[in-house]
N, C-alpha and C positions, 0 to 999 in steps of 0.2 A: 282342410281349406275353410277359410271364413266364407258364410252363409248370412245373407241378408234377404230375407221375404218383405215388403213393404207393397202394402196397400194403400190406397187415397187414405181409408181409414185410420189404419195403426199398422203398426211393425207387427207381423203374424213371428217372424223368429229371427233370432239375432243369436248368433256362435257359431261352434266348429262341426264340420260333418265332414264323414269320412266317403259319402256318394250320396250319388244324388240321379233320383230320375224324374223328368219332368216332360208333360205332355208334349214337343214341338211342334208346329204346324204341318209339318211335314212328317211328322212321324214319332215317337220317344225318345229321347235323347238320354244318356247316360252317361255320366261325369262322375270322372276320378279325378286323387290330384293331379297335379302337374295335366292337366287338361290344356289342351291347344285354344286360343283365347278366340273366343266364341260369341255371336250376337245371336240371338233368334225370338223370332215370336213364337207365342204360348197357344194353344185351343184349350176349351174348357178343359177339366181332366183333374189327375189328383197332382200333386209335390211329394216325392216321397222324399225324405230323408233320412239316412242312418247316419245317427250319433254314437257318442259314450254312452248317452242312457237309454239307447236303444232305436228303436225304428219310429220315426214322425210323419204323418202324414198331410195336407193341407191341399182342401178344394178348392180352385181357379175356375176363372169362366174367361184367361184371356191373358195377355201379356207379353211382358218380354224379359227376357235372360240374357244376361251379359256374364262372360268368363275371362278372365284376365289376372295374369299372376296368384293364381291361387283363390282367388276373391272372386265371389261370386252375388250378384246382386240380381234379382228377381222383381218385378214391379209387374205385381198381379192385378186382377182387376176383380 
């Protein structure tokens, strides 16, 4: 699935990840393909992600996650 992290700052990552775990408000969420298309907000925490080239990680203090068609866009704080 395409992976877009986007801060006020700068784009933290842009490509393809095969899962993804990210802090929810309500708890961890964990995303695979074909994921059921998904809104939520983020609490501080980590972004994990697994790639091709391996495991990525990226620190948030907040946000939100949107999942749809594969594509998944992140706007962390």
């Amino acid at each position: 699935m395409n992976v877009d992290i986007i801060t006020p700052d700068q784009n933290l990552f842009s490509g393809d990840a095969s899962s993804i775990i990210a802090p929810g408000s309500d708890g961890s969420l964990g995303i695979l393909d074909n994921h059921a298309p998904l809104i939520s907000s983020l609490k501080e925490g980590q972004i994990k992600l697994t790639t091709t080239e391996g495991e990525k990680s990226f620190d948030v203090n907040g946000g939100v996650i949107e999942v749809l068609n594969n594509k998944v866009i992140i706007l962390a704080e």
